[in-house]
MIVO-368232 format. One record per atom (N, C-alpha, C): residue number from 1; residue in three letters; x, y, z. Coordinates in Angstrom, 3 decimals, padded with zeros to 6 digits. Layout:
ATOM  resi  resn         X         Y         Z
ATOM   NUM   ala         X         Y         Z
...
***
This chain:
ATOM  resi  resn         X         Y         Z
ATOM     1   unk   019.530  -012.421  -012.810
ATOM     1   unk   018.757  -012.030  -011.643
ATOM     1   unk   017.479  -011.340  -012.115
ATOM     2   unk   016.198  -011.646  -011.546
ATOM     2   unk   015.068  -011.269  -011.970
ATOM     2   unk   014.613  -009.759  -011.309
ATOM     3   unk   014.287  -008.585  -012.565
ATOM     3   unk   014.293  -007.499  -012.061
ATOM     3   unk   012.580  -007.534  -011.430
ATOM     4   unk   012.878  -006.677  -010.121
ATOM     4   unk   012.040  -006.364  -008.889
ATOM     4   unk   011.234  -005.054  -009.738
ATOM     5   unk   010.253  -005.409  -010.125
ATOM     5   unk   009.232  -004.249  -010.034
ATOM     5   unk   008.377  -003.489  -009.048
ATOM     6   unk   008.705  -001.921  -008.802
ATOM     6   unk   008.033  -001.515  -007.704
ATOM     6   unk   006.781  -000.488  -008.441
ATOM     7   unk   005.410  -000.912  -007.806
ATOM     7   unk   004.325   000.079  -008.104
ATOM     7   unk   003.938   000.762  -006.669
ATOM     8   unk   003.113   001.229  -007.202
ATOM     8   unk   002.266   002.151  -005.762
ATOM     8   unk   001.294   001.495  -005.829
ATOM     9   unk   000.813   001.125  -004.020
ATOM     9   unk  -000.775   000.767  -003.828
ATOM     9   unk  -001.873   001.204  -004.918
ATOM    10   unk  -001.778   001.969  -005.224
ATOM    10   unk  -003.052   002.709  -006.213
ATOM    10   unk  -003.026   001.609  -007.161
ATOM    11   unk  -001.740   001.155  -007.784
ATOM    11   unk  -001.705   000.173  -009.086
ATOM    11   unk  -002.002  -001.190  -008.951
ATOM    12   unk  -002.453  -001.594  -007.692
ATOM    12   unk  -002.740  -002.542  -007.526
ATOM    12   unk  -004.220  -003.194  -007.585
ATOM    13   unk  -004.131  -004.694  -007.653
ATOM    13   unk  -005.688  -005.303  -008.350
ATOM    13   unk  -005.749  -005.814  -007.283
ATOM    14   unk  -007.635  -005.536  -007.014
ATOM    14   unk  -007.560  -006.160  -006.102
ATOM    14   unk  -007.371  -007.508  -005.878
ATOM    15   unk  -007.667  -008.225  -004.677
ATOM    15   unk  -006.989  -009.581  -004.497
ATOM    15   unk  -005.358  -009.994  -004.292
ATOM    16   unk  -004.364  -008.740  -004.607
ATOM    16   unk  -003.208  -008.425  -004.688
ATOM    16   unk  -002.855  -008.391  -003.210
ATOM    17   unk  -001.812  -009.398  -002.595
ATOM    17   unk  -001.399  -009.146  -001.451
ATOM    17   unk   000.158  -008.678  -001.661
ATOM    18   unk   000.673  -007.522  -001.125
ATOM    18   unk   002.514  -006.703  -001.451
ATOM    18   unk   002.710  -006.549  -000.323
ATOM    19   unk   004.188  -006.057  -000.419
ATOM    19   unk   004.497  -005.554   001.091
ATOM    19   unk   005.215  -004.358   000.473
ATOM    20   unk   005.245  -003.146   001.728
ATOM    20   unk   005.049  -002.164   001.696
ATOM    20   unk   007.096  -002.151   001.576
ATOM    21   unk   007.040  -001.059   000.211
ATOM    21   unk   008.856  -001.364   000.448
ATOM    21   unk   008.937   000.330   000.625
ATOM    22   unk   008.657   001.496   000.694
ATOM    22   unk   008.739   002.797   001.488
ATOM    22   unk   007.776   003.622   001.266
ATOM    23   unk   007.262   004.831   002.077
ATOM    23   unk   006.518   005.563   001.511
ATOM    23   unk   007.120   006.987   001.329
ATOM    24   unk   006.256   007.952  -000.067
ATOM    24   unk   007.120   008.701  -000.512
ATOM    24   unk   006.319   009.771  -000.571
ATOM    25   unk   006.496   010.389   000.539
ATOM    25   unk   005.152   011.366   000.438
ATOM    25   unk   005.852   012.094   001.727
ATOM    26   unk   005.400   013.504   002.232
ATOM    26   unk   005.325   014.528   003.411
ATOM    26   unk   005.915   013.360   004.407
ATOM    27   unk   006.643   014.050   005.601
ATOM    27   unk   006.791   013.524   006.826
ATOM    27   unk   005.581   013.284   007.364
ATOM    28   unk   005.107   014.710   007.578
ATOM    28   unk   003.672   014.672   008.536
ATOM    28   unk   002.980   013.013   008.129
ATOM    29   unk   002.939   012.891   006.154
ATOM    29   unk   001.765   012.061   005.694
ATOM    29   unk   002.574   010.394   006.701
ATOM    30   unk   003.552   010.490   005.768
ATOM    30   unk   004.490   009.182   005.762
ATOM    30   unk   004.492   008.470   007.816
ATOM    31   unk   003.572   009.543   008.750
ATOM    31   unk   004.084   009.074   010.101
ATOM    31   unk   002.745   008.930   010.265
ATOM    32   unk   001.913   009.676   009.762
ATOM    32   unk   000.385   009.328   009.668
ATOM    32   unk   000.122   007.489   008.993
ATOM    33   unk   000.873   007.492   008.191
ATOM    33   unk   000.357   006.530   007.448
ATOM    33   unk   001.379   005.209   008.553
ATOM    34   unk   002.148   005.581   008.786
ATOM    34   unk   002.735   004.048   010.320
ATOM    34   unk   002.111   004.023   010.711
ATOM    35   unk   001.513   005.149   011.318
ATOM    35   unk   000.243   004.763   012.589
ATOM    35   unk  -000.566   003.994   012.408
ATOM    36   unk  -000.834   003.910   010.855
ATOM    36   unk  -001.908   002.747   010.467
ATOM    36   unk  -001.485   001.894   010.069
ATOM    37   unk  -000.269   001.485   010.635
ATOM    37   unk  -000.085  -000.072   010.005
ATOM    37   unk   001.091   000.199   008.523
ATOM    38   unk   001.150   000.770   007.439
ATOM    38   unk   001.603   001.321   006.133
ATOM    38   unk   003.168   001.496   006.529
ATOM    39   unk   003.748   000.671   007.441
ATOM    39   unk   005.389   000.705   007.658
ATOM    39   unk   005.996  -000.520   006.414
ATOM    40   unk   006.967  -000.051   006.958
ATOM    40   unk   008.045  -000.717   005.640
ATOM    40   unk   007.833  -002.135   006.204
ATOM    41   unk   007.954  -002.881   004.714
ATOM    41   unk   008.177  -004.101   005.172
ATOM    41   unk   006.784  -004.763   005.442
ATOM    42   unk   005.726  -004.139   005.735
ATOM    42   unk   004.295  -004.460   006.234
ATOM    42   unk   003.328  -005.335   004.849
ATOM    43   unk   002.700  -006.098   005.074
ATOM    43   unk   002.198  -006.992   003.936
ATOM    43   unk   000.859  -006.480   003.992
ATOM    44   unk   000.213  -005.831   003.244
ATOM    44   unk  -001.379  -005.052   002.787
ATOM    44   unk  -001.283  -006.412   001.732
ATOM    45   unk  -002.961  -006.134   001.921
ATOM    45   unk  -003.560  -006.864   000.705
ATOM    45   unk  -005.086  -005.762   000.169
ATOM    46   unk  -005.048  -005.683  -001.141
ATOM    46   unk  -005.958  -004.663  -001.954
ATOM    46   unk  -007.030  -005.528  -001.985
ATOM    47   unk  -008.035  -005.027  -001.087
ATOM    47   unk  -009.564  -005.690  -000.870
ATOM    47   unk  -010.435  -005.441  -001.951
ATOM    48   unk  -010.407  -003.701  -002.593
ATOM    48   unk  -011.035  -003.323  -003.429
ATOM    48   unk  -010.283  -002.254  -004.094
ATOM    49   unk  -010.394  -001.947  -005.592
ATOM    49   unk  -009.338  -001.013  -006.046
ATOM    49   unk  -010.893  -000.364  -006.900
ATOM    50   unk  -011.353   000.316  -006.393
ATOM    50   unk  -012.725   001.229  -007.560
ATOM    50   unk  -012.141   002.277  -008.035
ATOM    51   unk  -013.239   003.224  -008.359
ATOM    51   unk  -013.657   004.120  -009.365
ATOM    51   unk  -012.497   005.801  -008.457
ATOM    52   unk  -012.969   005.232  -007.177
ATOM    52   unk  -012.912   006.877  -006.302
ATOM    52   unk  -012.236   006.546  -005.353
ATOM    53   unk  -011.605   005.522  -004.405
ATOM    53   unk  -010.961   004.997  -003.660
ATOM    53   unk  -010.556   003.454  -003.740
ATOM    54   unk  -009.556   003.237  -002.526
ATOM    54   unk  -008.730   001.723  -002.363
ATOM    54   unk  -009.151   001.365  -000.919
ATOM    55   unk  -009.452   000.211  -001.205
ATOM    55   unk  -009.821  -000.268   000.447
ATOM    55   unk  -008.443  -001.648   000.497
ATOM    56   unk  -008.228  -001.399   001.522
ATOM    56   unk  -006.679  -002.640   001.679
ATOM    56   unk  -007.063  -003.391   003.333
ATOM    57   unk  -006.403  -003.878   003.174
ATOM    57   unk  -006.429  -004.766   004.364
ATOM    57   unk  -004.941  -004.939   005.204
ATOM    58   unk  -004.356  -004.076   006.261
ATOM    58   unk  -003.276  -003.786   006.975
ATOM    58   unk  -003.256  -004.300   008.393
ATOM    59   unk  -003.286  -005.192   009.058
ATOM    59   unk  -003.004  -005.522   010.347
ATOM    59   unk  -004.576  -005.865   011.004
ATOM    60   unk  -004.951  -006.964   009.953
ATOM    60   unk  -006.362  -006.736   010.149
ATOM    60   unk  -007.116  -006.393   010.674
ATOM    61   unk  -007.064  -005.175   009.856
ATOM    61   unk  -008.031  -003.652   009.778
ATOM    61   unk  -008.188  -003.258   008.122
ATOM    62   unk  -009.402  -002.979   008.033
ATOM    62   unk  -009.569  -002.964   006.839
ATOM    62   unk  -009.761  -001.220   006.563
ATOM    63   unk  -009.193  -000.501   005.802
ATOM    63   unk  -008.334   000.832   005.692
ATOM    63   unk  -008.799   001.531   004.450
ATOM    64   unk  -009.375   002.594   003.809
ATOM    64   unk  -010.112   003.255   003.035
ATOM    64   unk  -008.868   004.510   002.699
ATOM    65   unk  -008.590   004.416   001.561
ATOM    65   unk  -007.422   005.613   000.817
ATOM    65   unk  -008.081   006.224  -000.314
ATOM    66   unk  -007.788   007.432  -000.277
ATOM    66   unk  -007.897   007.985  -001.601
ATOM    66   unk  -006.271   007.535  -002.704
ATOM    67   unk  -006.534   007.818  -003.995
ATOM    67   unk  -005.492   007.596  -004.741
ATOM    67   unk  -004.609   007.975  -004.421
ATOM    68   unk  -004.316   009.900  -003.595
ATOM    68   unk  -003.170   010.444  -003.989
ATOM    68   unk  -002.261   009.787  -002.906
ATOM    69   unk  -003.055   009.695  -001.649
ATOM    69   unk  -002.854   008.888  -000.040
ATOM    69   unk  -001.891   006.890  -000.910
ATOM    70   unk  -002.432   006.842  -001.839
ATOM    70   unk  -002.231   005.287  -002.230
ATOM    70   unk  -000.910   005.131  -002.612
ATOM    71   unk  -000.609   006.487  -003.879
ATOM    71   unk  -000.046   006.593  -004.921
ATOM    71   unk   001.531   007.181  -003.940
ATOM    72   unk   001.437   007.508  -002.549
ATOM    72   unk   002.685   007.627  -001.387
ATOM    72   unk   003.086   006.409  -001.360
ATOM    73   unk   002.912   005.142  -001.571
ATOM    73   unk   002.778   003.540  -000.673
ATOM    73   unk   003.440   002.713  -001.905
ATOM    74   unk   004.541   002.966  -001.887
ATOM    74   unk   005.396   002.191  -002.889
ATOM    74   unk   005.497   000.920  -002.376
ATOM    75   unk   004.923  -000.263  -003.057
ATOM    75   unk   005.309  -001.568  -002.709
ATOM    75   unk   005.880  -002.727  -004.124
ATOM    76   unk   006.326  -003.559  -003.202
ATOM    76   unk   006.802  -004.719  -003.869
ATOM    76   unk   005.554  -006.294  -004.417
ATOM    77   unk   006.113  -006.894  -004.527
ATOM    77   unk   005.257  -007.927  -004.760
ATOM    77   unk   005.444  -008.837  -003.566
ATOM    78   unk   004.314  -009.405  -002.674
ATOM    78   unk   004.603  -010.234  -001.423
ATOM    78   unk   005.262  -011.897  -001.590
ATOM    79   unk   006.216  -012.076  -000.783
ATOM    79   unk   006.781  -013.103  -000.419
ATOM    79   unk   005.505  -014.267   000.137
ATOM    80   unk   004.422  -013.946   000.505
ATOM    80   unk   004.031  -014.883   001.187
ATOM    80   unk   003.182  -015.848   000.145
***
């Protein structure tokens, strides 16, 4: 069986489409971040990964994170 590697949004290149497998951060952050789309199971794609922020693409809406905000967003590699 092929082992499942999980990174955080932050580690991702852009062009990278994942889906979101939990986030691991504050309540407050983790209900902030549903509101935008960042629920389990949800398929982001990393538009831009720079120097000082991540821009992703969530329910098309295109979404601006800092690292530490990224580095909550544990995902998988996407099925689609």
């Amino acid at each position: 069986m092929p082992q499942i590697i999980m990174r955080t949004l932050a580690e991702i290149p852009a062009g990278t489409t994942v889906t979101v497998s939990h986030l691991d951060s504050h309540p407050d952050t983790c209900n902030r971040l549903r509101e935008f789309g960042f629920c389990e199971n949800a398929t982001i794609r990393c538009v831009s990964n720079g120097s000082s922020q991540l821009i992703c693409e969530v329910c098309n809406t295109r979404v601006g994170l800092n690292y530490t905000t990224a580095n909550a967003i544990v995902v998988l590699p996407s099925h689609e």
